[in-house]
C-alpha positions in Angstrom: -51.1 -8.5 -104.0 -51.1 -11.4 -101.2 -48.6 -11.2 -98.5 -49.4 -14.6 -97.4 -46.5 -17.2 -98.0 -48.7 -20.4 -96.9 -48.6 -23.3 -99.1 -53.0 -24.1 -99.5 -54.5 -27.1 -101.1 -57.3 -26.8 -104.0 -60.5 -28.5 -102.6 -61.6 -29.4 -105.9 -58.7 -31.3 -106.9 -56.5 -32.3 -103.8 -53.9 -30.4 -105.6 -51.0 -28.4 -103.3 -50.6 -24.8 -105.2 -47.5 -23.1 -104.3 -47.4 -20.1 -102.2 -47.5 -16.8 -103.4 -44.6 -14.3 -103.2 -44.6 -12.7 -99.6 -44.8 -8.5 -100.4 -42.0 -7.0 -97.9 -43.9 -3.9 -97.6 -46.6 -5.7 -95.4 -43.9 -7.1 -93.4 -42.0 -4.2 -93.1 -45.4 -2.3 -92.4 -46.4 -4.9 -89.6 -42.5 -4.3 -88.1 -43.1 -0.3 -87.8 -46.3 -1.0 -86.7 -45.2 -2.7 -83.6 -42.5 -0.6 -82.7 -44.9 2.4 -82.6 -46.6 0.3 -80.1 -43.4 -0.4 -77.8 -42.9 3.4 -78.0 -46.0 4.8 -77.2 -46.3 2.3 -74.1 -42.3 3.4 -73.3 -42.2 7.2 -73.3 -45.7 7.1 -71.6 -44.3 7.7 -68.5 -42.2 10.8 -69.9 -45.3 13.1 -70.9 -46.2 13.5 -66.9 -42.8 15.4 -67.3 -42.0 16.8 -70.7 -43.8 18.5 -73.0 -42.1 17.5 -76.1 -42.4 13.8 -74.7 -46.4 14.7 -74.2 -46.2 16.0 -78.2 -44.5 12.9 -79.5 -46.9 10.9 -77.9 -50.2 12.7 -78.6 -48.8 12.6 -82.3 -48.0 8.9 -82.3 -51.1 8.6 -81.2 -53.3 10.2 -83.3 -52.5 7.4 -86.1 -50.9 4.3 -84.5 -53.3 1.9 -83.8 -55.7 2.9 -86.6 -52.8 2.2 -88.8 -52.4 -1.2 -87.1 -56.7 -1.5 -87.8 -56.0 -1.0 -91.2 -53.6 -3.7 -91.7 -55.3 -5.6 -89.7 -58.7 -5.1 -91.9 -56.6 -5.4 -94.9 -55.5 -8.9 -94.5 -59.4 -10.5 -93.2 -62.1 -12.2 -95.5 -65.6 -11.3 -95.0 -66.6 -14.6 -96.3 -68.3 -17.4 -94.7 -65.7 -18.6 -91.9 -64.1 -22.1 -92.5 -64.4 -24.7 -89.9 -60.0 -24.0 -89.7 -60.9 -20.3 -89.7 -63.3 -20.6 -86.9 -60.4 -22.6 -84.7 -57.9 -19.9 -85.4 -59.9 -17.3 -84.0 -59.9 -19.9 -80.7 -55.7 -20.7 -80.8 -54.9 -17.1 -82.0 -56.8 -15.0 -80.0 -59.2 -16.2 -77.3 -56.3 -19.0 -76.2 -53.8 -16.2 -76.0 -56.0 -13.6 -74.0 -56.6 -15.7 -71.5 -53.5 -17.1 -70.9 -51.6 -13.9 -70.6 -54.9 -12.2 -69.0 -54.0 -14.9 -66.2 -50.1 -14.4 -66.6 -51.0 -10.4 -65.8 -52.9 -11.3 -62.6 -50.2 -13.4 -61.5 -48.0 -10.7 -62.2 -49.9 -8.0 -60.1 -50.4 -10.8 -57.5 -46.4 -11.5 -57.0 -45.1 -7.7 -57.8 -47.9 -5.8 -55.8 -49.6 -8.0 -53.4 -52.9 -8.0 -54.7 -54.9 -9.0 -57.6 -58.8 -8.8 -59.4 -58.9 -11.3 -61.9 -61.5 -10.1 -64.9 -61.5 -11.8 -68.1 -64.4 -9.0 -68.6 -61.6 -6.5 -68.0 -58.9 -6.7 -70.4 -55.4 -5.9 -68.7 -53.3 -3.3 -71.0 -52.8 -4.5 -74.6 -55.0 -7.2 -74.2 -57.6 -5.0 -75.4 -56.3 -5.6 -78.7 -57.2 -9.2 -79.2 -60.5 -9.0 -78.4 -60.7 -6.2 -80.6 -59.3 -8.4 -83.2 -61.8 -11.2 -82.6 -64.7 -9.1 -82.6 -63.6 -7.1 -85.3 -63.5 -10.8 -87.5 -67.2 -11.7 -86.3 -69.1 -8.8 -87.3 -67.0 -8.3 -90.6 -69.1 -10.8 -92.6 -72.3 -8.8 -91.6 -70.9 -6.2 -92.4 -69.9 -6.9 -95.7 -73.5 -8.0 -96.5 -74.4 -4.2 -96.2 -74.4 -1.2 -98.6 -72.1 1.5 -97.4 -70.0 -0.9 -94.6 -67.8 2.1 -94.0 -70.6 4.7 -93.6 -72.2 2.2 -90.9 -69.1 1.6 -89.4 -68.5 5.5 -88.5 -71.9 6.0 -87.9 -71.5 3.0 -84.8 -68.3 4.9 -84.5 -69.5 8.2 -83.8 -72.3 7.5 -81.7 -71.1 5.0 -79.7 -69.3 7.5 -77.8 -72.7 8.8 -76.8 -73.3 6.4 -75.1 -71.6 5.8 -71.7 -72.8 2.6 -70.7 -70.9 1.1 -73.3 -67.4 1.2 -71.7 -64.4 -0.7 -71.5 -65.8 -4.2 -70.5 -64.6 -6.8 -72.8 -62.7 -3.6 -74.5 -65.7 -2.7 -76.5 -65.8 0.8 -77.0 -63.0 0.7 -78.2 -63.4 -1.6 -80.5 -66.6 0.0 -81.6 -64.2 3.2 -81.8 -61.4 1.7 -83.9 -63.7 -0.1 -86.2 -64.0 2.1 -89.3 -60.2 2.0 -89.7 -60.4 -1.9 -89.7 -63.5 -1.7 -92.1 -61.3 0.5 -94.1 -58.2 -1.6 -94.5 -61.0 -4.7 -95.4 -62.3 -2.2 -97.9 -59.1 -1.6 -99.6 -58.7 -5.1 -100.5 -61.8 -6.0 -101.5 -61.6 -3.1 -104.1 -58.3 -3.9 -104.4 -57.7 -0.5 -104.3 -53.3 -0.8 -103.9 -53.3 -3.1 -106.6 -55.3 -0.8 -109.2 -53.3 2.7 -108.1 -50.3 0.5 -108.5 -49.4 2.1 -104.4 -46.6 -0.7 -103.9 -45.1 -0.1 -107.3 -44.4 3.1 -107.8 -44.0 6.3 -105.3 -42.8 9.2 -106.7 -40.3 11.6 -104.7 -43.6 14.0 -104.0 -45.6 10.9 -102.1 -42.2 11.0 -99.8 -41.9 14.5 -99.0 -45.7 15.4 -98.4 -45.6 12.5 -96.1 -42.7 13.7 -94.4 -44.1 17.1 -94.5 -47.3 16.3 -93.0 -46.4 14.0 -90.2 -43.4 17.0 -89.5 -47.0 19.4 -89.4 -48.6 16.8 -86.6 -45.6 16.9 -84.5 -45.3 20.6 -84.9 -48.9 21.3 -84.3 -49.0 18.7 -81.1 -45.9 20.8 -79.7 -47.0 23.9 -81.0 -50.5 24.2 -79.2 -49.5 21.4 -76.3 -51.6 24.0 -73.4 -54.7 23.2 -75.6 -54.4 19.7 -75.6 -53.9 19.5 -72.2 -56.9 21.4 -71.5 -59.3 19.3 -73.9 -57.6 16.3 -72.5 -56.8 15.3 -76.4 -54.7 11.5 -75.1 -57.8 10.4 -74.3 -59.9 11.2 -77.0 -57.2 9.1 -79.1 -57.9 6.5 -77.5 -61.0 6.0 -79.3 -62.3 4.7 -75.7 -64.4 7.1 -73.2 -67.4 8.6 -73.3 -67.8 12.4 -74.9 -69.1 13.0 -71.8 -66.7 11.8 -69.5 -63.9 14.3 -71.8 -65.8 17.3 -71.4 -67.4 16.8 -74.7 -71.1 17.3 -73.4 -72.4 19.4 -76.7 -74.4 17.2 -79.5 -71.7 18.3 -81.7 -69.0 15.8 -79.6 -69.2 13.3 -82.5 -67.9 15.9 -85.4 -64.5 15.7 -82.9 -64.2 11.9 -83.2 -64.7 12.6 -87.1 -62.1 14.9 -87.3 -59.9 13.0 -85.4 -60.8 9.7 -87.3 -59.8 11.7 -91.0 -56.8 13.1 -89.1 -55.7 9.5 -88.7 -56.5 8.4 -92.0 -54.2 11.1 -93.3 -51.4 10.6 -91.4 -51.3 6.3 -91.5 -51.5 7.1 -95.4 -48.9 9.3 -94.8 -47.1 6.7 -92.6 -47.6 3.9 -95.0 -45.9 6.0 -97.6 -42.2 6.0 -96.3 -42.2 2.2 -95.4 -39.3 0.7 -97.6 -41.0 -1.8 -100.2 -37.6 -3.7 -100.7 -36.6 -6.9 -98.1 -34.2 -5.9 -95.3 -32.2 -7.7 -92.6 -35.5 -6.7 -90.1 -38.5 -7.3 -92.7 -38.7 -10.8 -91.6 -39.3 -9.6 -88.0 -42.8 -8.5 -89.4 -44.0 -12.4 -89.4 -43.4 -12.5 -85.6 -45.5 -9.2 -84.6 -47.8 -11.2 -81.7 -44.8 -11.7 -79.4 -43.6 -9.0 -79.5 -47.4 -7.4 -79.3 -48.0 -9.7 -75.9 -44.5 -9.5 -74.4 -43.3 -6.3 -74.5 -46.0 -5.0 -71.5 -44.0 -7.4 -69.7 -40.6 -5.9 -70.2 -42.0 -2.7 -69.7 -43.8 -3.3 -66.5 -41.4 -2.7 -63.8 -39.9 0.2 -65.8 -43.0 1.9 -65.9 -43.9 1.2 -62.1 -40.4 1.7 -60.6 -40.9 5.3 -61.2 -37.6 4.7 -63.6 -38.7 6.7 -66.6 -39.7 9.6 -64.4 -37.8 13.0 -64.2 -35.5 12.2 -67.0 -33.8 15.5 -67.8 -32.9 16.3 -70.4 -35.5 15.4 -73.0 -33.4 15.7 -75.7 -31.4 12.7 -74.6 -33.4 11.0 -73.2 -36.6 10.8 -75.7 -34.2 10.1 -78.8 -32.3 7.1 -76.0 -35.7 5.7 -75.4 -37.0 5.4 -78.7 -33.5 3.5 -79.7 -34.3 1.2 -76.4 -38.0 0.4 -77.9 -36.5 -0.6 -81.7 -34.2 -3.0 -80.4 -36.5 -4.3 -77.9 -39.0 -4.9 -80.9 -36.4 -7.0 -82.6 -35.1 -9.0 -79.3 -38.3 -10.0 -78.9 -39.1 -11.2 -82.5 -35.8 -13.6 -82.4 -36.0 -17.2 -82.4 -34.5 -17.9 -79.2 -37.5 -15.7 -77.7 -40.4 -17.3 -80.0 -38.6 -21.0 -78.9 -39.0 -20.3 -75.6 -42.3 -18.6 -75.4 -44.0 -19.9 -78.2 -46.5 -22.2 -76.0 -47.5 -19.1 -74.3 -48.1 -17.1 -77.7 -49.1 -20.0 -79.7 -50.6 -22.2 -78.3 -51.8 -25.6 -80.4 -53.8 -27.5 -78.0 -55.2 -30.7 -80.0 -57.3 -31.6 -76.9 -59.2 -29.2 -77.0 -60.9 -29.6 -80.9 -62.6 -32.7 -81.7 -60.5 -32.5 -85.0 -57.1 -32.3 -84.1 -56.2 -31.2 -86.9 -57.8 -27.8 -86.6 -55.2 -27.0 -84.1 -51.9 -27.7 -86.9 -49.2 -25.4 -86.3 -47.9 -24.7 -89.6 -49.6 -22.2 -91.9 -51.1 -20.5 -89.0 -51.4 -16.6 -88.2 -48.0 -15.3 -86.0 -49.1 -11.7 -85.7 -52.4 -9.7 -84.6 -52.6 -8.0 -87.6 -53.5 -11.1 -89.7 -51.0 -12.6 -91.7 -49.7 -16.5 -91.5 -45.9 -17.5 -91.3 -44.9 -19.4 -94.5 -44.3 -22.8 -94.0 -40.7 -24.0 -94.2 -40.5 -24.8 -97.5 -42.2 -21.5 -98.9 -39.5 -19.7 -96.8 -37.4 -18.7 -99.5 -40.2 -16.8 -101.0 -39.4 -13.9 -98.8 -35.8 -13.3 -100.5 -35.8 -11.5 -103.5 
């Protein structure tokens, strides 16, 4: 089942086909997704002072952004790149990291006096989109192998042997994140939800063991906090350091990543289970996913700087008062008076730069990191049911 609403033309007979029905479930995926992100950035600052803020985070963490890999994997082709697909990856990803790459160096520049500019070096969540756009150029080699997902854990795994590969141009990382991307391509090209039937039925049981299990990650993140503290676990969820640089020094280091990588299988599966599969007021929100991806840092920057978010007592109001703050600052961000304004920025359509200025068209093209195109405004009604 496709999710994309874009109205295509045959190349065999000129013919325009009409779009396929949008599936709310990816949008209303994508939507979660996101505000996962704007939380863990927001309570961020509250670990260095709670523990139950350190245990919602550590447990957020443990499956966020591999759930947002999977998506992400779910909705590329492995194919041959198109002359179009090949431009995209320029005007929705390289265009936008440098832009706000060089909107974040202003930023440190004007707010605290100095700045390094490093395109090598991506600032905060920029890592992302040159995860992305790495991610979409080794996929087709990938896909010409047997096993993809074995490789993929295997680079996985012992990439984090390997301390020379660090964070330049975000690629361990990426390296680190890629089996859950490989995953979500997998899934499609087996079609795997379609055959299970996964969007069409869940029965009550799916619901509760996925409640029950995510309730056991929190538990246990809260439950054994000291020992997480001690093994340093936020980092090793970040899929990003060294073993060695953790502490993990023993040959055995990789079995941790593994665990940690099945861990977050579980729990996005789990997590994917209690997203609504009917269209809501919000589910539209899901097309917009890349502003609020690249502006929310923004929003959160002097927040997290000021020292604001520190020494919050008590948790329990706090936390819950936070989390509320990140959901509606999700959807202000995804309205249309914020994607007017800062659609250049996000965007960016720059028929200049292609010798074919048609490669930079703005309708039909992808609004959010994970993938997916916008419908054009005449397949828009395809996303009411």
């Amino acid at each position: 089942m496709h999710s994309d609403g874009a109205a295509t033309t045959n190349p065999a007979t000129g013919s325009v086909q009409k779009p396929r029905k949008r599936v709310p479930f990816w949008d209303n995926a994508r939507y979660a997704c996101i505000v996962l992100v704007v939380l863990g950035h927001a309570i961020q600052r509250l670990t260095y002072d709670s523990d139950i803020a350190l245990a919602a985070y550590l447990a957020l963490y443990a499956f966020h952004m591999p759930a947002f890999a999977i998506i992400s994997g779910y909705f590329s082709k492995s194919g041959s790149p198109t002359r179009v697909q090949m431009a995209r990856v320029i005007t929705d990803i390289l265009l936008p990291y440098v832009i706000f790459e060089l909107l974040w160096t202003l930023t440190k520049w004007l707010v605290e006096g100095q700045a390094d500019p490093n395109l090598t070096k991506p600032s905060w969540t920029l890592w992302f989109l040159l995860a992305l756009g790495i991610f979409r150029l080794v996929l087709p080699y990938l896909a010409l192998l047997r096993w993809p997902l074995l490789w993929t854990v295997i680079i996985s795994v012992g990439v984090g042997y390997l301390p020379n590969v660090d964070s330049t141009f975000s690629l361990s990382r990426t390296l680190g994140l890629l089996p859950f991307f490989a995953f979500g391509w997998w899934l499609r090209e087996r079609d795997v939800v379609a055959r299970l039937r996964l969007l069409e039925t869940r029965p009550w049981w799916t619901r509760v063991a996925s409640v029950a299990l995510l309730g056991a990650a929190g538990f246990a993140a809260w439950h054994w906090i000291d020992l997480w503290k001690e093994i340093d676990l936020r980092h090793w969820l970040f899929y990003e350091d060294a073993y060695a640089d953790l502490g993990g020094e023993q040959w055995w280091a990789g079995g941790v990543r593994i665990a940690l990588m099945l861990l977050a299988v579980l729990l996005s599966a789990a997590f994917f289970a209690l997203i609504p599969r009917r269209t809501y007021w919000w589910t539209r929100f899901g097309q917009y996913t890349m502003y609020v991806f690249l502006l929310h840092s923004f929003v959160l920057y002097p927040f997290r700087e000021s020292g604001v978010l520190r020494d919050l007592d008590p948790t329990w109001l706090w936390l819950p008062l936070v989390t509320l703050l990140s959901v509606v600052l999700a959807l202000a961000l995804a309205t249309k008076p914020v994607r007017w304004l800062f659609r250049p920025l996000v965007e960016p359509r720059p028929q200049w730069l292609f010798r074919d200025p048609e490669l930079a068209r703005r309708e039909g093209h992808r609004s959010d990191p994970t993938g997916s195109r916008r419908p054009r405004q005449g397949a828009a009604a395809s996303l009411k049911e």
